[in-house]
N, C-alpha and C positions, 0 to 999 in steps of 0.2 A: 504493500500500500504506500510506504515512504515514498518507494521510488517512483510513482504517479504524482506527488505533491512537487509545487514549485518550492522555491527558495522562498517566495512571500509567502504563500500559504502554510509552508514552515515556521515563520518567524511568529504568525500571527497565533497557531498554534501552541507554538512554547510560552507564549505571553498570557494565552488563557492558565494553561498549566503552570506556571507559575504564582494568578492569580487564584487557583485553585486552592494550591499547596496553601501559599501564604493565609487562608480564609483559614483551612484546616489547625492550620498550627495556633493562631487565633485562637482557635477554640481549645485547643488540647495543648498547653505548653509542652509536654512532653514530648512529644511530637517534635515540636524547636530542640529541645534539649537531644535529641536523637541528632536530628540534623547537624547539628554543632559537635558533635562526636562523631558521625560521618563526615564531617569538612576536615575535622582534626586527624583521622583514621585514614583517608585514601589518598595518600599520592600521586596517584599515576596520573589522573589526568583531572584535579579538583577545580583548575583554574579555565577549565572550560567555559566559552561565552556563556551555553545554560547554566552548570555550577555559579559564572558569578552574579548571573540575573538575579540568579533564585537567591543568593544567598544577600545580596542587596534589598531585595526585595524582604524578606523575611527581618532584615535588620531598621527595618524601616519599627519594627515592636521594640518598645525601648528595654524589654529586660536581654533581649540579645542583640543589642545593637553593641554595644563594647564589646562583647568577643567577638562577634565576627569581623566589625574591623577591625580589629589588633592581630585576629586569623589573617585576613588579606593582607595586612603590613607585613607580617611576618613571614607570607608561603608567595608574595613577591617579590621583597628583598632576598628570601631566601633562594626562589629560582635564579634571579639573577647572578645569587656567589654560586649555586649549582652549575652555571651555564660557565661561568669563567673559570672554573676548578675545569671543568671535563677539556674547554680547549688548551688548557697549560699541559695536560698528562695523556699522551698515548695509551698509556694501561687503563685511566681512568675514564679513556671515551670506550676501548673495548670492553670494560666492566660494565657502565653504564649504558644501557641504549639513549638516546637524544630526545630529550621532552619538549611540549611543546613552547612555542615563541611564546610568553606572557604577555609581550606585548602587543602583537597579533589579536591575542583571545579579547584582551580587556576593549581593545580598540574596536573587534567586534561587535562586542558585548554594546556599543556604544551607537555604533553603527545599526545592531537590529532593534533598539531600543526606542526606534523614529517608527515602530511597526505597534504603534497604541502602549508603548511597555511603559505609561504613565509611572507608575508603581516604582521603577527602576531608577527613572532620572534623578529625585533627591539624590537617592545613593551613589552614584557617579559622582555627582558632585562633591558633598562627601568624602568619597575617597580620592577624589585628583587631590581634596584639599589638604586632606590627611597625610597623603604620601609626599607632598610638597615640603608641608610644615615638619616630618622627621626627618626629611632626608636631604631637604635645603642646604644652601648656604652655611655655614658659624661663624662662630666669632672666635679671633685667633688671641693670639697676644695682644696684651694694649688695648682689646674692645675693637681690635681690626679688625674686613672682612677677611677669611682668608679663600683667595682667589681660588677659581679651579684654575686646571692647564689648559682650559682651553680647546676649541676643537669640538671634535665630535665627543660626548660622554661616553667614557669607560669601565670608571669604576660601578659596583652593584650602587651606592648613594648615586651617585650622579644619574645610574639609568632609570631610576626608581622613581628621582623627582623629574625627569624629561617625563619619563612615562604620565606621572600627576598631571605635567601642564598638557600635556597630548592629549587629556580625557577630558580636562576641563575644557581645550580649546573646540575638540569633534561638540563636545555638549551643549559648548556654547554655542558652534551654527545648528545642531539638528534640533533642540530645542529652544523655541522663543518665550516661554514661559517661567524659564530659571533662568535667563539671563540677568534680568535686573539682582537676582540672586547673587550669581555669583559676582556680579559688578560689585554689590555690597557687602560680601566676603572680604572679596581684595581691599576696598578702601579701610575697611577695619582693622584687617593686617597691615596696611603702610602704616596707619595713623600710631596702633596702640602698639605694632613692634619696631616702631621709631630708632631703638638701638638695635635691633637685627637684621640681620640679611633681607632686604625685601625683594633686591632687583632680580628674580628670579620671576617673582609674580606678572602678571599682566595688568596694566591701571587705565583704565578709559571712564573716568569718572570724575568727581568732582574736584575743585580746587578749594575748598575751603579750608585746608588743614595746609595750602602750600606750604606757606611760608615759617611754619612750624615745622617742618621737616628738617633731617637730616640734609647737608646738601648732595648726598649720593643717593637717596632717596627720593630726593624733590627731580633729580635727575632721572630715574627710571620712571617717573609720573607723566615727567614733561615728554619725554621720547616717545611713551606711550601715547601720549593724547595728540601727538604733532599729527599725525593723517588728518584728523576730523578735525581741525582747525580751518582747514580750505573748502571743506563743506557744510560747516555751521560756523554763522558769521556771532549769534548771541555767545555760543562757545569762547572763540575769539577775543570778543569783546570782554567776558569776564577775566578771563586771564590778563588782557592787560589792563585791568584794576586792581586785581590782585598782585600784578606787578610791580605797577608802579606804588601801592603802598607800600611792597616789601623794600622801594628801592630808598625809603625812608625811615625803614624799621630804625629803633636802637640797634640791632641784634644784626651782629656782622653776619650770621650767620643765613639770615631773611635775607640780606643782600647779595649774597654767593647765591642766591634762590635767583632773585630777578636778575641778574648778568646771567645766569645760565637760561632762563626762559627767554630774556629779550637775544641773546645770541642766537639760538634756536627759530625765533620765528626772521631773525633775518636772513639766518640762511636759509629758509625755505620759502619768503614772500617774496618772489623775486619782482627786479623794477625793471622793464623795458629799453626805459631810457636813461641817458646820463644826467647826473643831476650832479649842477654845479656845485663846490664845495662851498663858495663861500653860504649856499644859501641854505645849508645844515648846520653854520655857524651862528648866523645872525638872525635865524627866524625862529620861532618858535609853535611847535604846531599843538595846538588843543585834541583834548579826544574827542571831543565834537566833532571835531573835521574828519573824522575818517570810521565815521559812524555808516555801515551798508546795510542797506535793507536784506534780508534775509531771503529774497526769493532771489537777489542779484549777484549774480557770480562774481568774485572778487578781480576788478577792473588793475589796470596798470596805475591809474592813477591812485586807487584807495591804496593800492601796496605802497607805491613812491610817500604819499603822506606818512601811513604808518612807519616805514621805516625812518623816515627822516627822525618824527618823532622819537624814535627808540634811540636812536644815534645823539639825539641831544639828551635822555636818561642818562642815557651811557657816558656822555662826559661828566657826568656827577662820580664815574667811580674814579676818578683819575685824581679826585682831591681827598681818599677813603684810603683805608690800611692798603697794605703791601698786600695782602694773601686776593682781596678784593680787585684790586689793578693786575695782580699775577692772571686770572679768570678772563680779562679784557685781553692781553698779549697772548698769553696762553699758560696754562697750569701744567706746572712741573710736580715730581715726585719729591720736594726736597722737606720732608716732615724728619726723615733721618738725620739733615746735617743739624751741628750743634748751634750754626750762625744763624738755621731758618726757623727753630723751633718755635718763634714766635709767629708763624705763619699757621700753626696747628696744625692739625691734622688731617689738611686737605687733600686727600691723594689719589682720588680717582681721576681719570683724563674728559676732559671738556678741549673744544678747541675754539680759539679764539679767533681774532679780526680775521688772520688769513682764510682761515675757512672761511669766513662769512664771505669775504672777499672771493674766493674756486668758487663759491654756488650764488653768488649774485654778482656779477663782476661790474655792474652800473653803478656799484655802492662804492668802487673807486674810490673817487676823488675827497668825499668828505671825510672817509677812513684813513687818508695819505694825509688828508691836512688836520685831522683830531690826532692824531700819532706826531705829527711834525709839530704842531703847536705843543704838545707838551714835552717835546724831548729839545723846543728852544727855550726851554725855561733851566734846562743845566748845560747849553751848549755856547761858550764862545765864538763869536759869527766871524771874531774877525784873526786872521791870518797870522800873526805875530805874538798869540797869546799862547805860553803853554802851563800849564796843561789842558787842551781844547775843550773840556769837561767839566764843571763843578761837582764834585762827590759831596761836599758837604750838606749841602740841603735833600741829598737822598736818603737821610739818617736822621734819627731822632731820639732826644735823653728823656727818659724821665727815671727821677732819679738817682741813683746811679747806676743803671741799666740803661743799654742803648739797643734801639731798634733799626730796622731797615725801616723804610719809609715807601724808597722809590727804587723797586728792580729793575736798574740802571741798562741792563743788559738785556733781559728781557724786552724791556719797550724797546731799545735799538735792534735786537732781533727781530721783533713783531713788522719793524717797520721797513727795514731790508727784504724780509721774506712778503710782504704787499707789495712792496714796490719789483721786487724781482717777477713775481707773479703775474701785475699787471701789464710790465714789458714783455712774457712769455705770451701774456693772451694776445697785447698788441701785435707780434711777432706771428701767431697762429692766423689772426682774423686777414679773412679774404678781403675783407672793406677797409678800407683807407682808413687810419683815426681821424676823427674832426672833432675830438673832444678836446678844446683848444686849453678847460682849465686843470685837466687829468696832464696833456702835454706838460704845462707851465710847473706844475706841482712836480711831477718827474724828474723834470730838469733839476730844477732847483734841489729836490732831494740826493737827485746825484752829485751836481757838485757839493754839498754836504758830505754827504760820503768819502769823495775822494779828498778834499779839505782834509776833513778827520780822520782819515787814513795814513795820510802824509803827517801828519801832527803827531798821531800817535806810533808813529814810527821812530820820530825824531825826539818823544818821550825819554825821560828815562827813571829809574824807579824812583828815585829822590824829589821828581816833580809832582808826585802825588804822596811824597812824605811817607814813602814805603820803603825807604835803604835796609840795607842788612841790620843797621844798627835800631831799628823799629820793634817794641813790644808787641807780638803776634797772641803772645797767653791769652785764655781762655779765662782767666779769673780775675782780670782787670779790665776796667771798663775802653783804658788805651788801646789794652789787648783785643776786646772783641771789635772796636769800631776799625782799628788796621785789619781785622781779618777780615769784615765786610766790605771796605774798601777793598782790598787785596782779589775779592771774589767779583766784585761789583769789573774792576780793571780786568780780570780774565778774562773775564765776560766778555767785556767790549773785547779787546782783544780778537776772541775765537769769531765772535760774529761780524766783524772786519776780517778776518782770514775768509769765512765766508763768501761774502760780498768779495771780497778779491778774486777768489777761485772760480763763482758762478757768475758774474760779470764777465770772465775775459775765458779765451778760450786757451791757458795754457801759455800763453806769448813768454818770452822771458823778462820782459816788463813785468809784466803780474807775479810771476813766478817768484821774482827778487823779491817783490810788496809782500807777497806770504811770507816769504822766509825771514825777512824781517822783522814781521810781525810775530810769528812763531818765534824768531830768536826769544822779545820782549817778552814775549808769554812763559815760555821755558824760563828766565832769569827770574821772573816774578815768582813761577810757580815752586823753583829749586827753595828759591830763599824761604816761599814760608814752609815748604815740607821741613827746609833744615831748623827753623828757628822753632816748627811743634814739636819737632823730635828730640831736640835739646831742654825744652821746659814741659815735659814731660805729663804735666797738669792738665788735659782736659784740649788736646788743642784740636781743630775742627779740622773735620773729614777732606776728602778731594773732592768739589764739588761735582753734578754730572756737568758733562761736555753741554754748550750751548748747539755746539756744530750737530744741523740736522742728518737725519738718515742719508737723504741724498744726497749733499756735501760732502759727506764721507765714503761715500762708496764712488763717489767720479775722481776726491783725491786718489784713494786706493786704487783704482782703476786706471788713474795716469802714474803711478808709481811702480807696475808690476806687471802693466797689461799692454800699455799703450804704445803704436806702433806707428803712428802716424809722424812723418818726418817733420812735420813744421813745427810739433809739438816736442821734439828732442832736445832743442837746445835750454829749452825751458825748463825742461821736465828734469835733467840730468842738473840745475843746479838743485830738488829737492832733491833726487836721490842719492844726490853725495852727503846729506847731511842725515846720517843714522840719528839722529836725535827725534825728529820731524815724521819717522818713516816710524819709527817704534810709537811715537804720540798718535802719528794716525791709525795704528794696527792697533792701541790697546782703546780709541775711539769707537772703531767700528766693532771692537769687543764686547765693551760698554753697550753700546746702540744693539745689538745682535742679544747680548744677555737680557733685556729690557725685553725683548719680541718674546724670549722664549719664555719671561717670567710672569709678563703678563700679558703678552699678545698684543702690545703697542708700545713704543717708545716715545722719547720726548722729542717737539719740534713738529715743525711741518710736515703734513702728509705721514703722520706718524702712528696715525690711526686706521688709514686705509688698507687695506686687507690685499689688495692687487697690489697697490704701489709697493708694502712692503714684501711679498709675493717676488715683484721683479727686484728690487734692492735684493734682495736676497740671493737671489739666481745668480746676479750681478758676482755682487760679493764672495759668493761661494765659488765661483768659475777662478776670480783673479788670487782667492787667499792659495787653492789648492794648485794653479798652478805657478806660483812663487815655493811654494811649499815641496812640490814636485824636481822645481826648477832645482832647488838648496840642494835636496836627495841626489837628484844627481851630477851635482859637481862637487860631492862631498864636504858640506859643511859649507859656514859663510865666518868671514873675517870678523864679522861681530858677534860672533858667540863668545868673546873672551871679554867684551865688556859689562858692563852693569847689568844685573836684571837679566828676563828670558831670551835666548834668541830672537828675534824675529819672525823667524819660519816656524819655530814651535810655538808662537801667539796665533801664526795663522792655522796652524793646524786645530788647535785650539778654536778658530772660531770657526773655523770649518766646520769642523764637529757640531759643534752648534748648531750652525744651521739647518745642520742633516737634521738634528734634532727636532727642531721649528718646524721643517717640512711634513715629517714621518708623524708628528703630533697636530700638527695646525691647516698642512694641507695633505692628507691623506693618500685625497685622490689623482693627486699632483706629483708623486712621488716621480712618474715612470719620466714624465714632462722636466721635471726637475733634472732630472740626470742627462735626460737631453741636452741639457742647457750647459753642464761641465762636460761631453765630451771628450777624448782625448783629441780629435779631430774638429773640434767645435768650429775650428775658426775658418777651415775648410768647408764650403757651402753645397758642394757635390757628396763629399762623404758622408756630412751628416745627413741629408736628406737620402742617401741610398740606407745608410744605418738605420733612421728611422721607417724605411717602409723594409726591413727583412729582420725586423725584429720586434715581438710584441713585451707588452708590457712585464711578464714575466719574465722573460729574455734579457732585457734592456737590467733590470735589477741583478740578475745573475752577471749579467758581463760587469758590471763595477764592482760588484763584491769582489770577481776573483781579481779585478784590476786591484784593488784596496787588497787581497789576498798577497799579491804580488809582491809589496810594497813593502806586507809585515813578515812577510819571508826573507826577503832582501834586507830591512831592517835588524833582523834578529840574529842572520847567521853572519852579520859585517863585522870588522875584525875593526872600523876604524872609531877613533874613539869621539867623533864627531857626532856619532848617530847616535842619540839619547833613544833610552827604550820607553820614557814619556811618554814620548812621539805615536812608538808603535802599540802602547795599551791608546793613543785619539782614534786611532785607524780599527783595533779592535772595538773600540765600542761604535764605530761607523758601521763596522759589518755586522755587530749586534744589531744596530737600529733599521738596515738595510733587511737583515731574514724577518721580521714582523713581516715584511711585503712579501713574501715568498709563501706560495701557496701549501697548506699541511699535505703532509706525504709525500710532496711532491720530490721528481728527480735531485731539481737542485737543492733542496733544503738535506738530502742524503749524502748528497757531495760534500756539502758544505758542514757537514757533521763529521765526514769521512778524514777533511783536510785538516780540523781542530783538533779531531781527536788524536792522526799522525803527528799536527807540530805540538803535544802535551808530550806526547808518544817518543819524539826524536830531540827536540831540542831542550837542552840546559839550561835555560831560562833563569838568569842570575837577579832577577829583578823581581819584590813581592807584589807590587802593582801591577807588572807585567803575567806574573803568573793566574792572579784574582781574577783578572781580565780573563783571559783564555780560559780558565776553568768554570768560571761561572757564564761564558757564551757554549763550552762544552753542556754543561748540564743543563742549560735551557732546550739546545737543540736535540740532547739524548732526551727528554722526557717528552719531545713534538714526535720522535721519531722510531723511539723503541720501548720496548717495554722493558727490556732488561735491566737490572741494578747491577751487573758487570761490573761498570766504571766507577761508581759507586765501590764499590766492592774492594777494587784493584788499588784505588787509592789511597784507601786506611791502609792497607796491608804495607803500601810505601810508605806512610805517615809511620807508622811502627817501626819498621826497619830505619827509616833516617834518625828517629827519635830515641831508639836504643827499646828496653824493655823496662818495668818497673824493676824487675829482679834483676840485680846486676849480674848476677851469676847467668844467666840465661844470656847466650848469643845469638843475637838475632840476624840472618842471612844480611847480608849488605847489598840487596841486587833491590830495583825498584824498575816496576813497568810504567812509570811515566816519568821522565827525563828532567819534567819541571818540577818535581819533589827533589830538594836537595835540603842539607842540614838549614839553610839559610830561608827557602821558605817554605819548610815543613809545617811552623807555630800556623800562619796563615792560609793554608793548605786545611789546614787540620779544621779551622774556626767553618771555611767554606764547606769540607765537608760535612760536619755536623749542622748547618744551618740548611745541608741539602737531604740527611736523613731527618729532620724535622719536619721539611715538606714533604718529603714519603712519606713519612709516616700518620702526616695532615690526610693526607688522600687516602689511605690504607683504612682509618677511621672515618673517615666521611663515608668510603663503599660500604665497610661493613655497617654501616646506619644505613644506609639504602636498603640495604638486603632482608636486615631484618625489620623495617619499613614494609619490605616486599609480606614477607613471611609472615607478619601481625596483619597482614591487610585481607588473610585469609581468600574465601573463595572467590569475593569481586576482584579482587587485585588478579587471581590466576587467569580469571574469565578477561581480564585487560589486555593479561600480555601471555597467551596461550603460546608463546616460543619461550617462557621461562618454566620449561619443565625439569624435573629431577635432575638430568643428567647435565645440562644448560648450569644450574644452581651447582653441582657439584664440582663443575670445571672451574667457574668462578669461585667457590670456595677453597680449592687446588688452589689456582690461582694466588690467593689473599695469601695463606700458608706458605708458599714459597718464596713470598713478596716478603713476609715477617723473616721466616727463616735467614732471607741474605740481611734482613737489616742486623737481626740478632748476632751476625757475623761481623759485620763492620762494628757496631758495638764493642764485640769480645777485641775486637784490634784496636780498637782505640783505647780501650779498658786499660789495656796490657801495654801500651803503650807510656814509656815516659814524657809524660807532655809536664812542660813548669809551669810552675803556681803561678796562680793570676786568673784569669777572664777566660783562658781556654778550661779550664778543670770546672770553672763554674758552669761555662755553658753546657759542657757534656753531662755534668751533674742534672740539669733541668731535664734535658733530653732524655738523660735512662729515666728521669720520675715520671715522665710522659711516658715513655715506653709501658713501664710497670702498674701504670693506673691505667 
């Protein structure tokens, strides 16, 4: 009969039968209370779309509404570590057969729920919000949020609460009758978890609690609600009321609210036309004026008014704290250094004028001349004055504490990266400019620039009362105001290197301008690392780099890559200067650790997800082939100076980026590796490479290229080649097999080549050996089921270790080459942290099984291929899988390992074992 009914007639019928059930249990609790002991009882397939109607449905009676959601919290979180235990362990996917997708069913479950399953929707709801609120966001250190990685979610929390907002968001288009629900939900959770994680939530509601928020909160409000702002005009209009009173709060923190909502609606109200600057100066617009009827779609002109307006708020922050002006240029991470602490604890990213500037570019002119007008309020206009700058009115006492005032650097950043902007779009546009007061302002900014460039060239550190002989201490009031000075001067500095480097293409005019100004910067920056190092008390960190991503990565790129001859003579005065070549590799370091930590850095186009997408490709192609370059001309002349190589900084950020990719762009991996070729730069090769090779091909050939590298590394005899080096390259080909399909050929190969170089080479290095041992037993546990290696390498650990009984000789032969007396202690720690995950799995089957076994005759009628003989090989199985552990054990036992943290660890592990 089933197989005569549709899919609708299906649904419609579960919906009765559920409505059945639920009537039944009404009446007879017992009945529920059965049901709840069958949810708790059956494994095998409880999370089935019916199973969770019904059990929604049923939880709608409030004496089993707690346990059943706390049953769903618990048997989805739990499939989910079910699901990622069975892909880490080859024995553990053959032991287990594969359950179904939870998030499949629940999605289901959601989907036939639009078939009259009135009865179900509360509960949906419900539980997206339930699995949100456990499995969200926390709060770290310090009442931080702490970030995910980013990416697609991985772990069981991250997919738990994806999963939450998946079912809220289906719930929310199939049903219109729990909308306003769950709109009302959300708003109660931003308002009353004001200190907690909100931005996870969805918020298309009201603003009455804005300016009371969080300002990371007031942020995920306003993101949310920006769509429906160009579709409802009363929308709109509340918001900027509520704006503009927060842009008058007492409460710094109301006004970090309204820069980030009036930045927001300027990059998205765009204006047609140019609008001259003077007349966002001198006029002033009312909210009356840009009041639109609701049924009238929002014209060029009501934007131009609107914005104009916002743009004259906005020059109200520019006479407001440093952390509130930081918001207007743009918001940095600097809540860590000891100079910014008064700026609190601002640290999530917002982008300021420039972007407003990439997504409305008519807004020009009076953005070039609100940024100009206030950076001529510390600038010396005229030509023979030095130092071209006044520092002093950027700072401010009270009493004997001094503050920053004015992020000196920052606004001169802000205002370089608009004005460069503006000339890239001039440069773009097929139409002629005839924007004669965008022209005027231009100009005039430039010679500004080069003015101040040459001045602060001809600087020297004593004109800003910064000599060596200067109190930099942290515990004097002298102290802290030279060290904000001292940062304020780097600043400019780097963002004049800038401006020097993306103005000019390379010429050896420019080239000198950099270098000179680098000299400056270096002198500055020596003298205060030497003078915190010497007073030992408290003295402030390195600030981050002002130089944005792609400032960095086109120096880099003319430093190590660049091949074009007009560009040589330029190019060869930076890379004679190792000083400038090291500043810009631990720069792009810096910028590259920032992507991977929290998926944006600071600066321009620092948040774009393509832009830094190619910066990275970029970067990754010129670090690995300088790094390539060094390997093989055996070493570079500056590995005898201060600090890291060179070429192992770049390896170093190599790694990195692999990093970023394999986490951030997943599916970009194969495209990625396109892009560093060995042949890259040949446009025939690569395009034949890319059409005779698919994406799994393209991953194998760089592994064994990186294979190559750490062979040649390892067996070189010259003392040039650090084995550092060769665990960057190691953990590359670790991040590289994630992309390599399970079972597959090359993932056997490449288990085959690991387990030969443990096998053959002497690996005199303990981070060299961690490395190779622990990408060994990731790939032994994808690929075998054996504890062999496992096995083989206590029995080494023993023999390099000696015996507890000295009288007993223990053989001196070992079958893996990288066990030697020197990293046996670390050897030893790996293995026991690898029979602890055996032994994790070994425990979780046998919970399956007798899961199976208590689930009685439904569970056998489930999976009719789990019969006796089935169950007996798997229980083989498990016995033999103890048996080799109980082996490794006995050799470790017997083993002389020294006191310390190896005895303790093995101690926890046999009590695991024995209980």
């Amino acid at each position: 009969m089933l197989s005569t009914l549709t899919a609708d007639q299906l649904c419609h019928m579960e919906g009765t039968i559920i409505l059945h059930i639920t009537f039944a249990i009404k009446q007879d609790q017992d009945l529920g209370r059965e049901f709840v002991k069958f949810l708790k009882g059956s494994l095998t397939k409880i999370l089935s779309p019916f199973n969770v109607a019904l059990a929604l449905s049923v939880a709608r009676i409030q004496r089993f509404e707690e346990p059943i959601f706390e049953f769903l919290k618990s048997a989805i979180s739990r499939s989910f570590k079910d699901e990622q235990i069975r892909q880490g362990s080859k024995w553990v996917t053959e032991m287990v057969p594969e359950s179904s997708n939870v998030t499949e069913s629940l999605l289901e479950t959601v989907k036939n729920s639009s078939y009259g399953w009135d009865h179900v929707t509360q509960g949906l709801v419900q539980l997206g919000f339930t699995l949100m609120d456990s499995f969200g966001p926390k709060l770290g250190p310090a009442g931080r949020v702490v970030e995910s990685s980013g990416g697609t979610p991985k772990s069981p929390t991250q997919l738990a609460c994806s999963l939450g907002a998946q079912i809220l968001v289906n719930t929310f288009k199939v049903h219109e009758m729990v909308r306003s629900d769950i709109l009302e939900q959300i708003l109660n959770r931003v308002v009353t978890k004001a200190t907690s994680p909100v931005t996870h939530y969805i918020v298309r509601d009201s603003f009455d609690y804005l300016s009371y928020l969080p300002a990371a909160s007031a942020e995920g409000l306003l993101k949310a609600v920006q769509p429906l702002l160009k579709l409802s005009m009363p929308l709109k209009d509340t918001l900027m009321l509520v704006l503009r009173k927060a842009m008058f709060s007492r409460q710094a923190d109301a006004r970090k609210v309204a820069v980030t909502g009036f930045l927001m609606i300027l990059r998205h109200f765009k204006v047609l036309g140019g609008l001259p600057c003077s007349q966002s100066c001198s006029q002033s617009f009312s909210f009356s004026q840009i009041q639109v009827d609701i049924h009238t779609p929002p014209s060029s002109a009501g934007n131009e008014a609107l914005c104009l307006e916002i743009l004259g708020n906005l020059r109200r922050c520019l006479t407001q704290q440093a952390d509130v002006r930081l918001m207007l240029y743009e918001v940095r991470l600097y809540a860590d250094h000891a100079v910014y602490k008064t700026l609190g604890h601002f640290c999530f990213l917002l982008q300021g004028m420039y972007d407003v500037l990439s997504r409305n570019p008519h807004l020009g002119p009076p953005i070039l001349e609100m940024l100009l007008s206030q950076f001529r309020r510390y600038y010396e206009a005229e030509d023979d004055v030095t130092p071209p700058l006044q520092l002093d009115p950027c700072i401010t006492a009270q009493g004997d504490q001094t503050f920053l005032v004015e992020p000196l650097g920052h606004l001169l950043c802000s205002m370089v990266q608009c004005l460069l902007k503006c000339q890239q779009l001039a440069s773009e546009s097929e139409e002629p400019e005839d924007d004669e007061a965008l022209t005027a302002i231009q100009s005039e900014l430039g010679a500004i620039l080069e003015s101040l460039t040459r001045r602060m060239i001809k600087c020297e550190m004593e004109d800003f009362e910064l000599d060596k002989s200067a109190d930099f201490s942290m515990n004097s009031g002298v102290g802290v105001k030279n060290n904000i000075f001292g940062i304020l001067v780097l600043g400019l500095y780097e963002v004049l290197m800038e401006y020097t480097c993306m103005s000019n293409d390379f010429s050896k005019e420019s080239c000198e301008q950099l270098l000179q100004l680098f000299l400056n910067y270096n002198k500055l920056a020596e003298t205060m690392k030497e003078k915190t190092a010497k007073g030992k008390s408290g003295g402030a960190k390195v600030a981050r780099s002002l130089l944005t991503i792609r400032c960095t990565a086109r120096i880099l790129q003319g430093l190590f890559s660049d091949d074009v001859p007009q560009h040589q003579e330029g190019l060869s005065v930076l890379r004679e200067n190792t000083d400038l070549v090291r500043f810009i590799v631990s720069v792009a370091q810096q910028k590259i650790q920032q992507v991977c930590d929290k998926g944006h850095t600071d600066g321009s186009e620092g948040s774009n997800k393509d832009k830094l997408y190619k910066y990275c490709c970029n970067m990754a192609r010129v670090l690995l082939r300088k790094f390539t370059s060094n390997l093989q001309t055996h070493g570079e002349s500056g590995r005898r100076s201060k600090g890291k190589a060179v070429s192992a900084m770049c390896l170093e950020g190599f790694c990195t980026i692999v990093n970023i990719i394999c986490s951030r762009y997943p599916d970009q991996v194969a495209a990625f590796l396109t892009q560093i070729e060995p042949g890259g730069d040949d446009a025939d090769e690569e395009e034949e490479a890319g059409t005779n090779m698919d994406d799994q091909e393209r991953v194998n050939f760089h592994i064994k290229r990186f294979q190559r590298m750490v062979v040649n590394m390892v067996t070189s005899s010259d003392d040039d080649v650090s084995p550092r080096d060769a665990v960057q390259l190691v953990n590359v080909i670790a991040l590289l097999s994630c992309h390599l399909s399970p079972g597959s050929d090359h993932l056997v190969q490449l288990h085959a080549w690991v387990n030969r170089l443990c096998t053959e080479q002497n690996v005199d290095d303990s981070a060299m050996t961690k490395a190779l041992l622990s990408l060994l037993f990731s790939l032994t546990a994808q690929t075998s089921t054996s504890l062999t290696v496992l096995r083989d390498l206590a029995q080494d650990v023993h023999s390099q270790m000696g015996d507890i009984d000295q009288d007993v000789d223990v053989e001196d032969q070992t079958q893996f080459a990288v066990v030697n007396p020197r990293t046996a202690t670390p050897v030893m720690a790996l293995v026991v942290g690898q029979v602890d995950r055996v032994l994790e799995e070994v425990d979780w089957v046998i919970g399956k099984m007798k899961a199976e076994l208590s689930g009685g005759s439904a569970a056998a009628e489930d999976a009719p291929s789990q019969g006796p003989t089935q169950r007996e090989g798997h229980e083989k199985s498990v016995c033999v899988r103890l048996g080799t552990l109980v082996t490794v054990y006995h050799e470790l036992v017997q083993a002389a390992i020294p006191m310390g943290t190896s005895v303790e660890a093995l101690l926890k592990s046999l009590v695991k074992l024995y209980n």
